[in-house]
C-alpha positions in Angstrom: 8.3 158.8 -18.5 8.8 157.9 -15.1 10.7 160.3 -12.3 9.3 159.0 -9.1 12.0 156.4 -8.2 12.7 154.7 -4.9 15.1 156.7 -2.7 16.9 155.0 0.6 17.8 157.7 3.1 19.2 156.3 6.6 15.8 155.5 8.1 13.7 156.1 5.3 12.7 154.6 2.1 10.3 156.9 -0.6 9.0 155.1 -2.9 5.8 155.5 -5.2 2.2 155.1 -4.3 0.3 152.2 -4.3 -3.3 151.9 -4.6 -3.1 149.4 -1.7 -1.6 152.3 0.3 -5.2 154.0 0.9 -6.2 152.7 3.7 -3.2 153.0 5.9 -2.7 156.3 4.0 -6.4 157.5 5.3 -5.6 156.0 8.7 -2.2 157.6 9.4 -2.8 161.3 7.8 -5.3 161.8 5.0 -8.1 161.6 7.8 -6.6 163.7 10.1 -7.2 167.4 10.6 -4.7 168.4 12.6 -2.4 167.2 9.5 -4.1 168.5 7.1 -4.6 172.3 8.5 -2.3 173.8 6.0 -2.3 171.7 3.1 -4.6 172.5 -0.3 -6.7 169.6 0.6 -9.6 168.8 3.0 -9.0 165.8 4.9 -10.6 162.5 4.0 -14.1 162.1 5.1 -13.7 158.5 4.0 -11.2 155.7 2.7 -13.0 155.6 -0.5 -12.1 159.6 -1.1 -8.3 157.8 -0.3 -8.3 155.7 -2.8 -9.6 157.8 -5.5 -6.7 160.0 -4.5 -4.1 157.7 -4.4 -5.3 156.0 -7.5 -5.1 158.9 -9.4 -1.5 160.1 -8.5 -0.3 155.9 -9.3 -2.3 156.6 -12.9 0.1 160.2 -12.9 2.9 158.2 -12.9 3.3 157.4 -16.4 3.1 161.3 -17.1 6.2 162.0 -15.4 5.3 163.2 -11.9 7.4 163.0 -8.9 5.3 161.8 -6.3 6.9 159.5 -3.1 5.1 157.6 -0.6 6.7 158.2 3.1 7.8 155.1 4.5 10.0 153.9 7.6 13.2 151.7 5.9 12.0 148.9 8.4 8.4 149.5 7.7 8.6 149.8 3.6 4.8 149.1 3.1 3.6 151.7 5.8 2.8 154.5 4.5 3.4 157.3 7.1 3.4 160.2 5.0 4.1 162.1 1.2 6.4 164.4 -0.4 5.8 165.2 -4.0 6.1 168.3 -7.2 3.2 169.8 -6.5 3.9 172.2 -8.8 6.2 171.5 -11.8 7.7 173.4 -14.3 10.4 172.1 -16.4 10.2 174.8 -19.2 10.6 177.6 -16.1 13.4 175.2 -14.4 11.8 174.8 -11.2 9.3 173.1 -9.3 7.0 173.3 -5.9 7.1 170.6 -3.2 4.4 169.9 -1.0 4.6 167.3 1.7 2.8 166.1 4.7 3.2 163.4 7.4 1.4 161.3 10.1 1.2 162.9 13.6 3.0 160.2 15.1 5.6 160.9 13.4 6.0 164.7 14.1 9.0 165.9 15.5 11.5 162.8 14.6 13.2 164.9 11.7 11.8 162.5 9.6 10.2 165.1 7.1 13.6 166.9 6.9 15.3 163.6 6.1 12.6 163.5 3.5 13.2 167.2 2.4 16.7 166.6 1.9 16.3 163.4 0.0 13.9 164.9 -2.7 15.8 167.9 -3.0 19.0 166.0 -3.9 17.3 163.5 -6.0 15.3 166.8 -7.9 18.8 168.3 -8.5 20.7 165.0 -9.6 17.7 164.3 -12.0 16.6 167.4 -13.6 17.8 170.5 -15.2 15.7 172.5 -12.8 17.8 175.4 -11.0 15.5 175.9 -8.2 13.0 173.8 -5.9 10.3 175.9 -3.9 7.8 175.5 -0.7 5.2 177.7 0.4 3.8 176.9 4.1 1.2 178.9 5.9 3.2 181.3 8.4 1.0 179.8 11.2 3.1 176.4 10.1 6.3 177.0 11.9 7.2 173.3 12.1 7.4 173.5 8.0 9.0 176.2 7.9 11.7 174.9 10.1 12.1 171.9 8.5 12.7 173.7 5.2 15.1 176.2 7.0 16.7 172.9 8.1 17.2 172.0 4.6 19.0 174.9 3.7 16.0 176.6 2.1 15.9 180.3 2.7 13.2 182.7 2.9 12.3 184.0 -0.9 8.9 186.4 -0.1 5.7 186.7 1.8 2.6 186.7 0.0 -1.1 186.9 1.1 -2.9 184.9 -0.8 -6.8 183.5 -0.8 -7.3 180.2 0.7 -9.8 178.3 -1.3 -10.1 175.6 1.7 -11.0 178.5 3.8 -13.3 180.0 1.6 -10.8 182.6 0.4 -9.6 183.5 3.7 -6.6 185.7 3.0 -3.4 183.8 4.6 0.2 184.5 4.7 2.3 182.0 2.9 6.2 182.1 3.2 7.5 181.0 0.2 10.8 179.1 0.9 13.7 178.0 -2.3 16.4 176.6 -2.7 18.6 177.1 -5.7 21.0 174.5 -7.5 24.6 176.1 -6.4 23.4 176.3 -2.7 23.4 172.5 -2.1 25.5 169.8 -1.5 24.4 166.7 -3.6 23.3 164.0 -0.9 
């Protein structure tokens, strides 16, 4: 059951993951900190860890997860970044999205092009009623993307950070709900 499909925006295409990906991948964000400050993950120590990575979300596939590769609509074979369900619940009608992108492409509105995109194609596809996010409140350039997208504030919690050996951190938890968009 496949649900990652290719989706053409004005200057970017999303498409799925391709083991052949991993390097560029670990090159343009996986290996960089300053990226990967608020995400769940640690950042690549290696191109190998990449691949492992990327070959396991391209073996996901098959198992229905929604999972895009970043790309540039010129540039369809460099990676620059991810969106993706990182959470999914189809019996509770919503999912999570998590997302990242290269440093040199902060600040180009690219990741709220992305936003948008996914959101759209999540609603047009699927039953679910509501998509969420959760960034770090240190993260204000997520959180304005998602405000961008017409996602509104939903709660603060303080959770423990695993990648920060259970630091407590504030995480804004951002949704948007099905009747609040308009279908891209």
């Amino acid at each position: 059951m496949i649900r990652t499909f290719p989706i053409q925006t004005p200057r970017l295409y999303l498409r799925q993951f391709a083991v052949q990906d991993a390097a560029r991948a670990y090159d343009n964000w996986m290996s960089d900190g300053d990226v990967t400050e608020f995400l769940s993950w640690e950042t690549h120590r290696s191109r190998e860890e990449s691949e492992r990575t990327i070959k396991n979300w391209v073996l996901s596939y098959e198992f229905g997860t929604m999972d895009w590769c970043i790309t540039l609509l010129k540039q369809k074979q460099e990676p620059i970044g991810s969106i993706t369900a990182v959470q999914d619940f189809p019996d509770k009608g919503y999912c999570e999205l998590g997302y990242c992108i290269s440093k040199d492409h902060w600040g180009k509105g690219y990741m709220t092009e992305a936003v948008k995109a996914v959101t759209g194609f999540i609603f047009q596809n699927t039953d679910y009623t509501w998509i969420q996010a959760r960034c770090d409140s240190e993260n204000h350039g997520s959180r304005r993307c998602l405000e961008k997208c017409n996602y509104k504030h939903a709660a603060d919690l303080d959770l423990p950070c695993a990648k920060r050996k259970g630091e407590i951190r504030t995480y804004s938890m951002m949704r948007i709900d099905r009747r609040d968009t308009v279908m891209i």
